[in-house]
N, C-alpha and C positions, 0 to 999 in steps of 0.2 A: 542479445538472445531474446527474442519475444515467448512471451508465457500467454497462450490464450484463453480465453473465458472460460472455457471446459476444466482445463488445468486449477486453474484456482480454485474454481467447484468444488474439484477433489480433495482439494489440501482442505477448504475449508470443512467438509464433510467430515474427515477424518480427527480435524482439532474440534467436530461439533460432538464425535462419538464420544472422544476423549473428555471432554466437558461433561457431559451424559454418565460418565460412568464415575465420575469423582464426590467422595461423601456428600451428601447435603449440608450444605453450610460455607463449605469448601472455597467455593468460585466466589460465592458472596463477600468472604472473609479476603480474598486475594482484592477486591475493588476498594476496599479501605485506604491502598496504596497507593494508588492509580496516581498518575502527574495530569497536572492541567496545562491543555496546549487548546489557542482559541476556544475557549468556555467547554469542550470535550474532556472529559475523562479519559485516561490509557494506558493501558497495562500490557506489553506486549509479553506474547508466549513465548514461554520459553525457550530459548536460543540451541539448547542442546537435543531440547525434543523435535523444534522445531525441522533443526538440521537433520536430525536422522528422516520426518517425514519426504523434507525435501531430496536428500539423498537415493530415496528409493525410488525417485520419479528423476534421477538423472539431474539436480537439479542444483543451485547454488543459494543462499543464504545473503549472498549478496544482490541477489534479486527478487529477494521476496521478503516484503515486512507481512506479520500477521499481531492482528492488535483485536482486545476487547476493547468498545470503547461503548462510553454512558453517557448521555445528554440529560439532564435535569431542569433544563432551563431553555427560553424560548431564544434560539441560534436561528432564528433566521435571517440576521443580517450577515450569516456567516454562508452565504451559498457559492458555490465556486466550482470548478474546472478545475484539470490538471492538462497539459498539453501532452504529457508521455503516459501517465500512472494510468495503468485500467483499472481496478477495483472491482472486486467481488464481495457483495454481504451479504449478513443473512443477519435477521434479527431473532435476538433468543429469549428467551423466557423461561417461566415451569420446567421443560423439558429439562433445563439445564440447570434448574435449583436457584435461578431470578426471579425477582418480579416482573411480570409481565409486561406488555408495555401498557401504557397509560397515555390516553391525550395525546399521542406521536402523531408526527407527520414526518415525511419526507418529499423533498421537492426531486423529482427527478424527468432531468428534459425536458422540463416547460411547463409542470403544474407539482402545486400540494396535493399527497397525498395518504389519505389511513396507512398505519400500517399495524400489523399483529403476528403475533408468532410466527416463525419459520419465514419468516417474508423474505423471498430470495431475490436478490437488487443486482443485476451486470449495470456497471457503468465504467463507459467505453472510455475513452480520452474525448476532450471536449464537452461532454455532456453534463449541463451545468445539475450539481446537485446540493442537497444541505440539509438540515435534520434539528426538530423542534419539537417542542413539547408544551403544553396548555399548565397552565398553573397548579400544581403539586402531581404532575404528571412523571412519566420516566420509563428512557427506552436505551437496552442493550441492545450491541451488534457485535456481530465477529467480521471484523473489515479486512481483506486478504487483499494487498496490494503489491504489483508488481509495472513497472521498479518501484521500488521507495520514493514515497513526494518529497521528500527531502535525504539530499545525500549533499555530505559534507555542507559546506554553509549557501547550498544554492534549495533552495525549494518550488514546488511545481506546483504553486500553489494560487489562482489566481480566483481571490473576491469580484463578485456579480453581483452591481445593485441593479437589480430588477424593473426598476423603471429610468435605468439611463444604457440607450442601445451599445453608447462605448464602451459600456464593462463587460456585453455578451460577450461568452466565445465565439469564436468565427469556424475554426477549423480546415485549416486550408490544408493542403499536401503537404503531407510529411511534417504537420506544423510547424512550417516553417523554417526547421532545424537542418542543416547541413546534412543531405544526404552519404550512409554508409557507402565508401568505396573499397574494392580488395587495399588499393594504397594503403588507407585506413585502417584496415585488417591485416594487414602483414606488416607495420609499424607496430602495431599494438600487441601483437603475439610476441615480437623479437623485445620491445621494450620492456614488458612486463613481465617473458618469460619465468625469471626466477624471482619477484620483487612476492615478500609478504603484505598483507592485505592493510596489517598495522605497524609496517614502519614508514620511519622519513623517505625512505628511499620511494615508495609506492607513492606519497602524497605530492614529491617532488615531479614523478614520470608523469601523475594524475591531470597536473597544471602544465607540465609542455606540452600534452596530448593536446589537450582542449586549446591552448593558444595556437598551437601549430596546425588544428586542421579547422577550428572556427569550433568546437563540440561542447555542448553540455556535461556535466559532471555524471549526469544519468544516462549519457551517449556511452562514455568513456566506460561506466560500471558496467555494462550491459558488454560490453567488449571483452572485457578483464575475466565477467563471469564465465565465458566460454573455458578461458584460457586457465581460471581455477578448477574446473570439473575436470579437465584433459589432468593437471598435475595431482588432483585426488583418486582418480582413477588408475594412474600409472605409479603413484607412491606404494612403498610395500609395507 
């Protein structure tokens, strides 16, 4: 199920309202927690709030991660691509009871760049990006991804050094990935029909999917997600 640019606009709009209206101190006090994944900060929002946003837009939870995350340090060796993941950000600040950013860049599509409040960032599949900070510098963003760069133990995550041409991304059709057939889509309705999302039985149908048609693990979720909205829909 593809989620496009506009969509994630929205979701993120609405978690930047909800951010906006929480005490001062609030959002600050929630980054103390945050886990370290490649030198990034990341706090993801809330999974019950999150669900009800995505719900009112017809939507699934398992195609959409939403994350605050904080750079404090210079990550530029951390730039990269995703082959599937699009990505919507926005960087926060003041408005939302942070400090503002300081000293930020981000690299997006082929240069460093300033960046300062409200900075609203589409970055498509392929389009290599990454995000730094000048010495006692420091920048929030509200990062709305769909699918997930990581699902299950595969990640969509591919480092870019910058001055060797073999780690660009390329971007070829359909990156490269085994295109969606009905075959495809009507194995994947009947297999997963009744399967819950966290048991063995789903993790088991998850890996004969993907060996049996050649598919990524973000092929497969993107499949399944249809087929959870259809049984949340029709559940009483």
């Amino acid at each position: 199920m593809e989620i496009d640019g506009d969509i994630l606009k929205s979701i993120a709009r609405e978690i930047l309202e909800f951010f906006q209206r929480l005490p001062e101190g609030k959002l600050l006090e929630a980054t103390k927690a945050m886990k370290e994944h490649r030198g990034f900060g990341k706090a993801s929002v809330g999974s019950s709030y999150l669900k009800r946003i995505l719900a009112s837009r017809g939507l699934s939870p398992v195609m959409v991660r939403a994350e605050l995350v904080r750079v404090n340090m210079d990550l530029s060796s951390e730039v990269h691509y995703h082959k599937e993941a699009h990505t919507y950000v926005v960087v926060v600040g003041e408005s939302e009871h942070l400090p503002r950013p300081l000293k930020a860049k981000a690299f997006i599509c082929g240069s460093w760049q300033s960046v300062a409040d409200s900075r609203e960032i589409q970055i498509p599949p392929h389009c290599e990006h990454g995000f730094m900070v000048g010495r006692d510098g420091i920048l929030y963003f509200l990062s709305i991804e769909s699918p997930p760069s990581d699902i299950d133990d595969e990640e969509d995550y591919y480092r870019v050094d910058l001055k060797d041409p073999a780690t660009r991304a390329r971007g070829p059709a359909n990156g490269g990935l085994t295109p969606i057939t009905q075959e495809i889509r009507d194995f994947v309705a009947v297999r997963f029909k009744d399967l819950k999302l966290d048991s063995s039985g789903y993790e088991k149908a998850r890996k004969e999917t993907e060996g049996k048609f050649n598919l990524t693990g973000r092929q497969v979720a993107r499949l399944v997600a249809k087929i959870v909205l259809q049984r949340e829909k029709t559940s009483p």
